[in-house]
DRENVEXVO-456502 format. One record per atom (N, C-alpha, C): atom name; x, y, z. Coordinates in nm, 3 decimals. Layout:
residues N
+-------+---------+---------+---------+
: lumdo :    east :   north :      up :
+-------+---------+---------+---------+
:    CA :       X :       Y :       Z :
...
+-------+---------+---------+---------+
//
This chain:
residues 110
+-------+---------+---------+---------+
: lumdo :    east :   north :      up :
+-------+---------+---------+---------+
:     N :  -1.023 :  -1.679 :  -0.785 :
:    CA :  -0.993 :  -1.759 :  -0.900 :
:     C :  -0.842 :  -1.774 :  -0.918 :
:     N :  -0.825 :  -1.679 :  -0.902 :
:    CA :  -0.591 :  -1.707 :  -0.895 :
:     C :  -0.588 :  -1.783 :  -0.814 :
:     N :  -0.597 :  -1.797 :  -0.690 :
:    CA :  -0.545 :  -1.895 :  -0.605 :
:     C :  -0.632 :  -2.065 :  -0.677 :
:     N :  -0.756 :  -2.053 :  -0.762 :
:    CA :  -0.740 :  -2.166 :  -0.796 :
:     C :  -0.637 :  -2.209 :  -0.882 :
:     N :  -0.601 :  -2.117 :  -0.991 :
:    CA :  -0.534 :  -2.147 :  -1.089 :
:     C :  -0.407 :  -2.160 :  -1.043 :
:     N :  -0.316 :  -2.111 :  -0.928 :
:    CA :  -0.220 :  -2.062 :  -0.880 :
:     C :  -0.146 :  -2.228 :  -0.837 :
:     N :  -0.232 :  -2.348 :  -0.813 :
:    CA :  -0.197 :  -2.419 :  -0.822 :
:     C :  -0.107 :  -2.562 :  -0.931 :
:     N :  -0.102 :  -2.458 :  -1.014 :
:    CA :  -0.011 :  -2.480 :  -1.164 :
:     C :  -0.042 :  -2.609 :  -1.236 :
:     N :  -0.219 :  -2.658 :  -1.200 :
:    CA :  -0.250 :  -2.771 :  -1.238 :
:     C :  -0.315 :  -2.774 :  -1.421 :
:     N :  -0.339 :  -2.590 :  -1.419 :
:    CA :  -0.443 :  -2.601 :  -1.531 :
:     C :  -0.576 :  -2.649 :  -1.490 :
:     N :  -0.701 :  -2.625 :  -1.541 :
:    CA :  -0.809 :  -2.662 :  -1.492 :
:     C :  -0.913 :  -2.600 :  -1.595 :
:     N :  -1.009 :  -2.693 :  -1.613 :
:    CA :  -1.132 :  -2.665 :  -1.695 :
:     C :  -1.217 :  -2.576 :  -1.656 :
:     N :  -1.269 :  -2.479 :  -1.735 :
:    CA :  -1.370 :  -2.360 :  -1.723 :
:     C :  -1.486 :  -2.417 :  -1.605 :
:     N :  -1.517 :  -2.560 :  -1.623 :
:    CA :  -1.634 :  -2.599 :  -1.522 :
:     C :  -1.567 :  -2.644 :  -1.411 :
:     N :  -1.425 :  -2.672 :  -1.407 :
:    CA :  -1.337 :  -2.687 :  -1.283 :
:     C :  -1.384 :  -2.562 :  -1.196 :
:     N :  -1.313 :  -2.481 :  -1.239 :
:    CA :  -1.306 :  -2.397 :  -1.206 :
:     C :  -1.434 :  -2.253 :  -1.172 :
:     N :  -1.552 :  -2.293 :  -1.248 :
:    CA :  -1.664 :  -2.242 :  -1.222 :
:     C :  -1.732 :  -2.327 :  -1.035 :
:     N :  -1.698 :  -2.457 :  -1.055 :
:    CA :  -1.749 :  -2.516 :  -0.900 :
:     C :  -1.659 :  -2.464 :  -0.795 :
:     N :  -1.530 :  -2.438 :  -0.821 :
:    CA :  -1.461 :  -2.414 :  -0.715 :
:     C :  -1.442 :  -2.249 :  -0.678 :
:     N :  -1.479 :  -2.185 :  -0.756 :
:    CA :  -1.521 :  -2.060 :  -0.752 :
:     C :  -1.660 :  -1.985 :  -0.726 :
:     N :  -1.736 :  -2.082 :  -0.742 :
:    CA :  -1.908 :  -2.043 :  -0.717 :
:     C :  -1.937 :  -1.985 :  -0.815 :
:     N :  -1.878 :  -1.955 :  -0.972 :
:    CA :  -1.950 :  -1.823 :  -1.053 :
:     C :  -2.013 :  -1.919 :  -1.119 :
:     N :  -2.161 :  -1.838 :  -1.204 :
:    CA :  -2.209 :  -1.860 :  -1.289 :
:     C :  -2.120 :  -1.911 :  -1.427 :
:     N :  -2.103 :  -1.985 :  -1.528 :
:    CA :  -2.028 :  -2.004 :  -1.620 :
:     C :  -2.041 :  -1.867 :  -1.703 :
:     N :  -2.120 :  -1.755 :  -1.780 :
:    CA :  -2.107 :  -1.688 :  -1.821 :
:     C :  -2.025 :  -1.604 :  -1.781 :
:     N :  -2.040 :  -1.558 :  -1.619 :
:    CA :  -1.944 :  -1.455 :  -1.571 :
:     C :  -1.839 :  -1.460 :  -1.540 :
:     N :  -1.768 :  -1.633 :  -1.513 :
:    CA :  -1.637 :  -1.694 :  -1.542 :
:     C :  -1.565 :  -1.691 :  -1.642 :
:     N :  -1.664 :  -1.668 :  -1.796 :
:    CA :  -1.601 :  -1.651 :  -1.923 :
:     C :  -1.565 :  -1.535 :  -1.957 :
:     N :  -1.646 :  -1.431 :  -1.936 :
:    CA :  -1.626 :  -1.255 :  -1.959 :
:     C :  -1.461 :  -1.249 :  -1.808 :
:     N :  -1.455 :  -1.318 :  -1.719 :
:    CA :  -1.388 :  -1.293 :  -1.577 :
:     C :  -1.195 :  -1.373 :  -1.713 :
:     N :  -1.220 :  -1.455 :  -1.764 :
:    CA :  -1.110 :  -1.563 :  -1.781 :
:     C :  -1.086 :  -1.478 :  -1.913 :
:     N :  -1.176 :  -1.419 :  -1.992 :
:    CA :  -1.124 :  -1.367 :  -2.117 :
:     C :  -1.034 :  -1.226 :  -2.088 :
:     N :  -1.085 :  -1.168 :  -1.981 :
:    CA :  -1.027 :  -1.023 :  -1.913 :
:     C :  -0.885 :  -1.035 :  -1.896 :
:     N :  -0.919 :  -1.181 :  -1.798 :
:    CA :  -0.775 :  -1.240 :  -1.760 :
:     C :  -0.645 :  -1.254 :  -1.870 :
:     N :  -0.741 :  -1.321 :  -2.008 :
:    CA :  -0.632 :  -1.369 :  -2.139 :
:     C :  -0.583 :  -1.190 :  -2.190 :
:     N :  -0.654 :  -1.158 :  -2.207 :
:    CA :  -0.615 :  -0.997 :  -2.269 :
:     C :  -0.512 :  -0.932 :  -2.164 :
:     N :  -0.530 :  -0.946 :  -2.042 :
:    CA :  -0.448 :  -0.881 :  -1.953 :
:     C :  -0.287 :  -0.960 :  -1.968 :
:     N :  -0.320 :  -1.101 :  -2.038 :
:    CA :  -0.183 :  -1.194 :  -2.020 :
:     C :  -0.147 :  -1.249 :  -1.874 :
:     N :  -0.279 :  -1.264 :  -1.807 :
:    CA :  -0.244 :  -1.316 :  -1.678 :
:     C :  -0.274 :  -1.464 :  -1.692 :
:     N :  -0.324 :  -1.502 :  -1.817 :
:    CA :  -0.358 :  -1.657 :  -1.790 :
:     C :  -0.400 :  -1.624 :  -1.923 :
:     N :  -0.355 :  -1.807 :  -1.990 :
:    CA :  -0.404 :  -1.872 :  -2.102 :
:     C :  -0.475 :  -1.974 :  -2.124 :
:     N :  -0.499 :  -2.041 :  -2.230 :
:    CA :  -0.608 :  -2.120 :  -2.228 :
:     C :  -0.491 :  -2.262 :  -2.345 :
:     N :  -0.541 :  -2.369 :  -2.330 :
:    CA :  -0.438 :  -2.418 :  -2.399 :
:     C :  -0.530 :  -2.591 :  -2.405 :
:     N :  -0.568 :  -2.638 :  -2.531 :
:    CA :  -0.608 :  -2.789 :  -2.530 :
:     C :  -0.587 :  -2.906 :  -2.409 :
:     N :  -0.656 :  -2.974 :  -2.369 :
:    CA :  -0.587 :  -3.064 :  -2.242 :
:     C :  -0.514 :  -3.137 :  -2.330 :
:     N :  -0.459 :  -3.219 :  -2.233 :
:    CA :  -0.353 :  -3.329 :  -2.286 :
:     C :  -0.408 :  -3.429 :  -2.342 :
:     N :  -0.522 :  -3.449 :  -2.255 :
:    CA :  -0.654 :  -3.639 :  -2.256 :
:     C :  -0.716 :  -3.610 :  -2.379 :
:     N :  -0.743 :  -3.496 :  -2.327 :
:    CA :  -0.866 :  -3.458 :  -2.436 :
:     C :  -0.902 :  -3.349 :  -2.506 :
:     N :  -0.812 :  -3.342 :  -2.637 :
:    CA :  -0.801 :  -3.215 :  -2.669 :
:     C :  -0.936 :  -3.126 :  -2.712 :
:     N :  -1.048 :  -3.159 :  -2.726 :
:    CA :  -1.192 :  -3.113 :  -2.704 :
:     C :  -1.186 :  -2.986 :  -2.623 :
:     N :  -1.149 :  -3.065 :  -2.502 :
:    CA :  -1.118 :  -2.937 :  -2.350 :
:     C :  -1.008 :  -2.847 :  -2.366 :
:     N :  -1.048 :  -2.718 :  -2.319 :
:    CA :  -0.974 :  -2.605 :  -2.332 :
:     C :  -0.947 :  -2.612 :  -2.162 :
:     N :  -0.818 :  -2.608 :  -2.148 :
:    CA :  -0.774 :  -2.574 :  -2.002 :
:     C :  -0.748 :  -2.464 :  -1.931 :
:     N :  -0.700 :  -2.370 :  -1.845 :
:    CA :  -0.721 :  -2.276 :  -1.859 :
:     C :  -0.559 :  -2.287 :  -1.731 :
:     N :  -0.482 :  -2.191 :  -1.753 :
:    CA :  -0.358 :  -2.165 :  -1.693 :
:     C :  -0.321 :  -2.017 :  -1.670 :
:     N :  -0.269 :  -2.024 :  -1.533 :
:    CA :  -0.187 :  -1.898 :  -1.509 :
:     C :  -0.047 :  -1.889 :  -1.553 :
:     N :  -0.060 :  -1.758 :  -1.656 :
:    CA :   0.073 :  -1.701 :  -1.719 :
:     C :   0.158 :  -1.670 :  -1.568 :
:     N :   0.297 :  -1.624 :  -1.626 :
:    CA :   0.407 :  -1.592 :  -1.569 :
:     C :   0.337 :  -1.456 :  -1.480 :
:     N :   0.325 :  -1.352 :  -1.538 :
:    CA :   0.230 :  -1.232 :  -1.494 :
:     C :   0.184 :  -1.272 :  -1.422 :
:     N :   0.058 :  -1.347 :  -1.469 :
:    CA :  -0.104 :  -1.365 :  -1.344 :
:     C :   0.026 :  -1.494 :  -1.247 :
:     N :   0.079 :  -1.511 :  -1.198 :
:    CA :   0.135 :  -1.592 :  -1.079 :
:     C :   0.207 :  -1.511 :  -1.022 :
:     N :   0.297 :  -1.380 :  -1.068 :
:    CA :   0.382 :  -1.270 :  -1.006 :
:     C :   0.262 :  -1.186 :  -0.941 :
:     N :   0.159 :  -1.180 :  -1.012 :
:    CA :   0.023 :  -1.084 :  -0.984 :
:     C :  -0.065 :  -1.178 :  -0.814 :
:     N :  -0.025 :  -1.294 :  -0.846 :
:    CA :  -0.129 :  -1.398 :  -0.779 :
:     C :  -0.073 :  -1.391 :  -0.599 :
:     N :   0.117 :  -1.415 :  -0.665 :
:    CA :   0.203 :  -1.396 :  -0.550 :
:     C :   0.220 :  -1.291 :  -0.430 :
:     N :   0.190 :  -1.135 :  -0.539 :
:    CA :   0.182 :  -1.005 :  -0.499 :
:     C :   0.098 :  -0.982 :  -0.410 :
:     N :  -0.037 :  -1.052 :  -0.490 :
:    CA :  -0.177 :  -1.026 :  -0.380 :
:     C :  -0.171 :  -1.080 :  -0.265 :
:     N :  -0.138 :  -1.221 :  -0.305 :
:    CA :  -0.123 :  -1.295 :  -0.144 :
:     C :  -0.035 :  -1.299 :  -0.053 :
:     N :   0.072 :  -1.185 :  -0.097 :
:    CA :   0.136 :  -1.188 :   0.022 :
:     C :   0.111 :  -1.050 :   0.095 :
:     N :   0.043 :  -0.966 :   0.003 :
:    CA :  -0.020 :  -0.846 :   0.070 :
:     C :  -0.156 :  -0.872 :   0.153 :
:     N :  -0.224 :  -0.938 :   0.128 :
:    CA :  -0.312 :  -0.983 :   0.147 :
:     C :  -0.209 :  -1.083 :   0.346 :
:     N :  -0.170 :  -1.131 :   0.328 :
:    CA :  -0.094 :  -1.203 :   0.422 :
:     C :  -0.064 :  -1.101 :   0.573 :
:     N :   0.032 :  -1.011 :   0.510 :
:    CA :   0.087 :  -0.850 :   0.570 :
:     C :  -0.101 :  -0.800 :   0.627 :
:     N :  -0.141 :  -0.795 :   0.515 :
:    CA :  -0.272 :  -0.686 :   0.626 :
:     C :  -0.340 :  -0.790 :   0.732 :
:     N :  -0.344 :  -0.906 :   0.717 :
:    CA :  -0.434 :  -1.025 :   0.819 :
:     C :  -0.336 :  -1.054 :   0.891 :
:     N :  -0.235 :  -1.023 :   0.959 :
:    CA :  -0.095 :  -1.134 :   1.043 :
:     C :  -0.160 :  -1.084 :   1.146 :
:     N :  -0.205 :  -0.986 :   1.194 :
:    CA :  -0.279 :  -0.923 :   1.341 :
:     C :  -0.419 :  -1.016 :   1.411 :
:     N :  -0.504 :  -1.069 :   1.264 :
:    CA :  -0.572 :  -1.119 :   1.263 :
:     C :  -0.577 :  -1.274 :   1.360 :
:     N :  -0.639 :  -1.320 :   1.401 :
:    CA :  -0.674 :  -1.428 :   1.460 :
:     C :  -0.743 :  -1.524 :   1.424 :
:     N :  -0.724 :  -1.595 :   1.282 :
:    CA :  -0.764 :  -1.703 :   1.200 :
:     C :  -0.776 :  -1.811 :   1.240 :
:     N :  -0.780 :  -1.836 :   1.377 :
:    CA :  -0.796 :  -1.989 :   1.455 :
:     C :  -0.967 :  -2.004 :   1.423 :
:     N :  -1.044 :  -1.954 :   1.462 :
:    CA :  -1.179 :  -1.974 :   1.407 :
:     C :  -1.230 :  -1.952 :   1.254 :
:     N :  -1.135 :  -1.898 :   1.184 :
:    CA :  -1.198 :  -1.918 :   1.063 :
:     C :  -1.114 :  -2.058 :   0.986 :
:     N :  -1.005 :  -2.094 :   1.028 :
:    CA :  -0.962 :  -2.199 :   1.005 :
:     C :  -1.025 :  -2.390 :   1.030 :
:     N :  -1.077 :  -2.316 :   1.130 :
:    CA :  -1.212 :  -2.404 :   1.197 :
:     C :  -1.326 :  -2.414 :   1.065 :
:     N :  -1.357 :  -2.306 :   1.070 :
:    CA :  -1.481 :  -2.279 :   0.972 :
:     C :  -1.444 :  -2.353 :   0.831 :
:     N :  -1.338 :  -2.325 :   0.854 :
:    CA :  -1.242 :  -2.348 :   0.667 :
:     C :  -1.292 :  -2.500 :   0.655 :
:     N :  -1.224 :  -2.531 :   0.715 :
:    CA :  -1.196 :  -2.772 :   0.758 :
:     C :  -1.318 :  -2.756 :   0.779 :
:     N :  -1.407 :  -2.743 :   0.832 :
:    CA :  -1.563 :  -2.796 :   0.851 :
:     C :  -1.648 :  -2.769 :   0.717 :
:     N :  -1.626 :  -2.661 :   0.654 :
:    CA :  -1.663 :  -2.633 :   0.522 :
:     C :  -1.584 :  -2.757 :   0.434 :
:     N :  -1.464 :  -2.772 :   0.440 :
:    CA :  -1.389 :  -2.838 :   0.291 :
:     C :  -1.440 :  -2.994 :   0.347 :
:     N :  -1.458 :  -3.021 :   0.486 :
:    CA :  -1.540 :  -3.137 :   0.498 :
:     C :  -1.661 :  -3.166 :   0.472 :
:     N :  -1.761 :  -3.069 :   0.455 :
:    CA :  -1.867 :  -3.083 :   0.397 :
:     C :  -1.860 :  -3.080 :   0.266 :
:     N :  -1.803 :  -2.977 :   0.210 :
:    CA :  -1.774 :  -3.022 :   0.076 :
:     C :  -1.724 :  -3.190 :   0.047 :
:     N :  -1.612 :  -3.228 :   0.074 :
:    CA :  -1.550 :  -3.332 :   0.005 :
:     C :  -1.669 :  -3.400 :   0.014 :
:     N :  -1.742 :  -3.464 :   0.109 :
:    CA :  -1.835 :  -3.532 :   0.118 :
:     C :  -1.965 :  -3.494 :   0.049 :
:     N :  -1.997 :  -3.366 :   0.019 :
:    CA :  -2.125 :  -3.351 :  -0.073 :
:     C :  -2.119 :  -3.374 :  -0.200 :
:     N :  -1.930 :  -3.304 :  -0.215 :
:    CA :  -1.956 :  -3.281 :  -0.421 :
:     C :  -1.764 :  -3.333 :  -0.424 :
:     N :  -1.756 :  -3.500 :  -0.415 :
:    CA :  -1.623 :  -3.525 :  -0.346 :
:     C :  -1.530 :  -3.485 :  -0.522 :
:     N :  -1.569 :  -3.438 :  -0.638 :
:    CA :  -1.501 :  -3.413 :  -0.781 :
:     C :  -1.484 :  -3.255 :  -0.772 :
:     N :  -1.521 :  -3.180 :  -0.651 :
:    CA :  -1.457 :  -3.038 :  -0.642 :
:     C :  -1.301 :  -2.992 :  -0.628 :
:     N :  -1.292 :  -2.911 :  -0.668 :
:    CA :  -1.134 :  -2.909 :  -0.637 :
:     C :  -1.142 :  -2.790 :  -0.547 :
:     N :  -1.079 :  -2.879 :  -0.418 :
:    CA :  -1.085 :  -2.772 :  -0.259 :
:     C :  -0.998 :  -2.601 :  -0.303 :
:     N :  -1.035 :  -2.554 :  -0.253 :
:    CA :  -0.996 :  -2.423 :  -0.230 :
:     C :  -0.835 :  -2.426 :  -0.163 :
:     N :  -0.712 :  -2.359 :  -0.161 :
:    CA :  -0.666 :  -2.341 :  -0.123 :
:     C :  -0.686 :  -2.325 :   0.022 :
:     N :  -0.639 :  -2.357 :   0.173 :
:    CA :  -0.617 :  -2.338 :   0.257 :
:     C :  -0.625 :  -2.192 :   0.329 :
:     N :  -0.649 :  -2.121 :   0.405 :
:    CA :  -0.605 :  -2.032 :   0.453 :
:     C :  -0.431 :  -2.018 :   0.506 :
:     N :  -0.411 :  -2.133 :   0.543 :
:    CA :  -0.285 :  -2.192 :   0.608 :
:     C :  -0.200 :  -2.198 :   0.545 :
:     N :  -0.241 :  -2.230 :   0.371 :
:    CA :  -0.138 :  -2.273 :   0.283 :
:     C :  -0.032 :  -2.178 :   0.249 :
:     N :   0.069 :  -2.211 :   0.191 :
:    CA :   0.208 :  -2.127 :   0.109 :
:     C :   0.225 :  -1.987 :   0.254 :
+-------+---------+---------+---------+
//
């Protein structure tokens, strides 16, 4: 879920429930953890203030940064040419099944 949010777009609870796979309940108990911790806030959209958006604080992006570059350090040994494969054949099936998802970050990316 950080790396969705990590993209500093803001994004709706059901954004972000498709691009994450969770159930909406366990996205809400997962995003409220998040607000108490101060890793992310929630803030009216711009269009439509109805919608609550949901954003990574200063914290949850130092937190987001931390992980993924540790996360980076333990896989560099790794050999991600086939799961990178896997990645693009997946985000191609996606775009084409459910083309209003918002893709996952890359393996490749940042």
């Amino acid at each position: 879920m950080l790396s969705t949010l990590a993209d500093g777009a803001g994004h709706t609870m059901s954004e972000i429930a498709r691009a994450v796979l969770m159930p909406a309940s366990t996205l809400t108990k997962l995003v409220n953890a998040m607000v108490m911790r101060k890793l992310a806030y929630r803030r009216p959209d711009r269009t439509d203030r109805r919608k609550i958006v949901i954003h990574l604080s200063a914290r949850g992006r130092a937190t987001y940064d931390r992980l993924h570059q540790t996360l980076d350090a333990s896989t560099d040994h790794i050999d991600t040419g086939p799961l990178y494969t896997l990645y693009r054949e997946l985000a191609h099936w996606l775009d084409a099944e459910h083309p209003r998802r918002i893709r996952p970050s890359s393996p490749h990316s940042t």
